[in-house]
C-alpha positions as CSV (number, residue, x, y, z in Angstrom):
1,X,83.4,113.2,108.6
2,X,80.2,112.2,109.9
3,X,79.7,108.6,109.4
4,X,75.9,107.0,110.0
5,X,75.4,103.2,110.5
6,X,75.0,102.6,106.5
7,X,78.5,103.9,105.8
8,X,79.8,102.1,109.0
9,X,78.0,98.7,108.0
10,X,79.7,99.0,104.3
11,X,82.7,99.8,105.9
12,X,83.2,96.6,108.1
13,X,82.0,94.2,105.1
14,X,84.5,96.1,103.1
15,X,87.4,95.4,105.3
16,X,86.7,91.7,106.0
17,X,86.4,91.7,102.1
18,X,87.0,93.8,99.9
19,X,85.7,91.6,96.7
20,X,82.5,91.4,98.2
21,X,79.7,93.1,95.5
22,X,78.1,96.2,95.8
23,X,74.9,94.4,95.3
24,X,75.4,91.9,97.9
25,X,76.7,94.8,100.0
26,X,73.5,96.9,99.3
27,X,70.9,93.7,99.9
28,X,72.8,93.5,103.3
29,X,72.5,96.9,104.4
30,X,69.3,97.8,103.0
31,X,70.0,100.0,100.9
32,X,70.1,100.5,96.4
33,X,73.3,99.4,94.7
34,X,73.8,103.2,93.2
35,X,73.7,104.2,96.8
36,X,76.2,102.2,97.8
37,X,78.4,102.8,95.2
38,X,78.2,106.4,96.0
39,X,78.8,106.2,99.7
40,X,81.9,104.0,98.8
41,X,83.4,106.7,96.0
42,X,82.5,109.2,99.2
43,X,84.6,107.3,101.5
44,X,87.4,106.8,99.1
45,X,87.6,110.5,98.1
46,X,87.5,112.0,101.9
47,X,90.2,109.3,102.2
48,X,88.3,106.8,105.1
49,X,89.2,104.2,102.9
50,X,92.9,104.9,102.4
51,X,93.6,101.9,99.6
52,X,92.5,98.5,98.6
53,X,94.9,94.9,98.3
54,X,94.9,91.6,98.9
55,X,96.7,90.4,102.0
56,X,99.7,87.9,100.9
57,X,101.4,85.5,103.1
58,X,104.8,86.3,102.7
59,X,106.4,82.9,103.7
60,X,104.6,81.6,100.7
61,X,106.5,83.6,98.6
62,X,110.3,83.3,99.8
63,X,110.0,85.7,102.9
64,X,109.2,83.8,106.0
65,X,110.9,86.0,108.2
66,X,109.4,89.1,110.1
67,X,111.1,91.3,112.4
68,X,110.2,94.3,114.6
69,X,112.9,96.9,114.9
70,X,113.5,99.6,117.3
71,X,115.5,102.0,116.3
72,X,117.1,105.0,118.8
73,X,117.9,108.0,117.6
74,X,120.4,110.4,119.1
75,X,118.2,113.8,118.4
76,X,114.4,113.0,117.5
77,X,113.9,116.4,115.6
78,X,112.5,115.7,112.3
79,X,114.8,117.8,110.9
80,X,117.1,115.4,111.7
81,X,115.5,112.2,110.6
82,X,114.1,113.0,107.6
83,X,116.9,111.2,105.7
84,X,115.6,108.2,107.6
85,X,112.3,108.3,107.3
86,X,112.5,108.8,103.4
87,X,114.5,105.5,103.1
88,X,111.5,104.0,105.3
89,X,109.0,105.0,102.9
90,X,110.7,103.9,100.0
91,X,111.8,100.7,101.4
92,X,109.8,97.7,100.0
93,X,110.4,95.1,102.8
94,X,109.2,97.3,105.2
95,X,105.7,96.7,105.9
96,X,104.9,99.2,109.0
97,X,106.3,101.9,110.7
98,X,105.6,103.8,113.5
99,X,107.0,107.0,115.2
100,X,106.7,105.9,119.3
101,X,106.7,106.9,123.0
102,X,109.5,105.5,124.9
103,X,113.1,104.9,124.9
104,X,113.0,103.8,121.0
105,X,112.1,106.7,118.3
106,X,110.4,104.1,115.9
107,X,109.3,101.0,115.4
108,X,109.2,98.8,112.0
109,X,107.8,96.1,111.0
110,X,109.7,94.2,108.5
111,X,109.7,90.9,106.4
112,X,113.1,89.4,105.1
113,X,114.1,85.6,103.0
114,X,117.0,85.7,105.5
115,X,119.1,86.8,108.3
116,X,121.6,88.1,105.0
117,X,118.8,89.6,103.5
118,X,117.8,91.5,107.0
119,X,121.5,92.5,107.3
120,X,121.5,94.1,103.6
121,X,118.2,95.9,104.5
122,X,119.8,97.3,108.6
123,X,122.7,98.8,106.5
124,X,121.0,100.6,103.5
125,X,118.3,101.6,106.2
126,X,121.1,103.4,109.2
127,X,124.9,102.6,107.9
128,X,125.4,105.1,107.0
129,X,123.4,107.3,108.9
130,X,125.0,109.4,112.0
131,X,121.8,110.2,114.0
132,X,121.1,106.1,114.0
133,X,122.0,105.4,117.9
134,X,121.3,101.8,117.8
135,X,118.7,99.4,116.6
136,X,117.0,96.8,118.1
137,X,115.4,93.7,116.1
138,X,113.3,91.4,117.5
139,X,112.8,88.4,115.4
140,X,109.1,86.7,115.3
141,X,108.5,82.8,115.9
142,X,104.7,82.7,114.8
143,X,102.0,84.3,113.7
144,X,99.3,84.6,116.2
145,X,97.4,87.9,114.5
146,X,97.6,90.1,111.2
147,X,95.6,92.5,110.0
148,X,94.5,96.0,109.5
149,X,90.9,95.5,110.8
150,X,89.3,98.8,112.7
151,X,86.9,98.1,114.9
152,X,83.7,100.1,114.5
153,X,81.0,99.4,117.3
154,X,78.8,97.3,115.4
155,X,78.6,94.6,117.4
């Protein structure tokens, strides 16, 4: 999709946040409201902007835990892991994952209330699955930086 420096303007204002007005957003870029509103119903349906939510802080609400985990598998064919990958998806406390390079197959990142919680969640996720080799969690002390932001060039 060719993008031009309107779109790519909306775009960034849109990601730092999303409740800003398409008025304010067209006075900024120069442009009418109705064509803004058109470019963004344009980027929604060619799927550039894949969805829209606020961003919670999940220690605020009973989950101050996150975790990466590695997990290994013994064959990497998606035949094989398609089991896993289903539960991924469908798994709420799992905010990210990622099929890697490397010695690991994937890497998650999850949020838990507690170590028992994170347990619960490692044996619904592999216990039960034979192609799980091993998983390694790492558990985070701080935040230094969340988000989702693209960068776009627009210094």
């Amino acid at each position: 999709m060719n993008l031009d420096h309107f779109d790519l303007a909306i775009l960034d204002m849109l990601q730092r946040d999303n409740t800003t007005s398409q008025r304010e957003i067209a006075r900024r870029v120069h442009l009418s409201a109705p064509a803004v509103q058109r470019r963004i119903q344009r980027l929604r349906e060619s799927g550039v902007i894949r969805g829209e939510m606020a961003v919670l802080d999940a220690s605020m609400l009973g989950r101050p835990l996150t975790l990466t985990v590695e997990v290994h598998l013994h064959e990497d064919h998606p035949d094989r892991s398609i089991g896993l990958r289903e539960r991924i998806k469908a798994e709420p406390a799992v905010q990210q994952c990622y099929m890697i390079t490397g010695e690991a197959d994937f890497l998650l990142i999850v949020t838990a209330a507690t170590m028992a919680d994170f347990e619960a969640l490692t044996a619904r996720l592999f216990g039960d699955d034979p192609n799980v080799r091993r998983y390694r969690t790492s558990v985070a002390l701080s935040c230094v930086k969340v988000g989702l932001h693209v960068p776009l060039g627009l210094s």
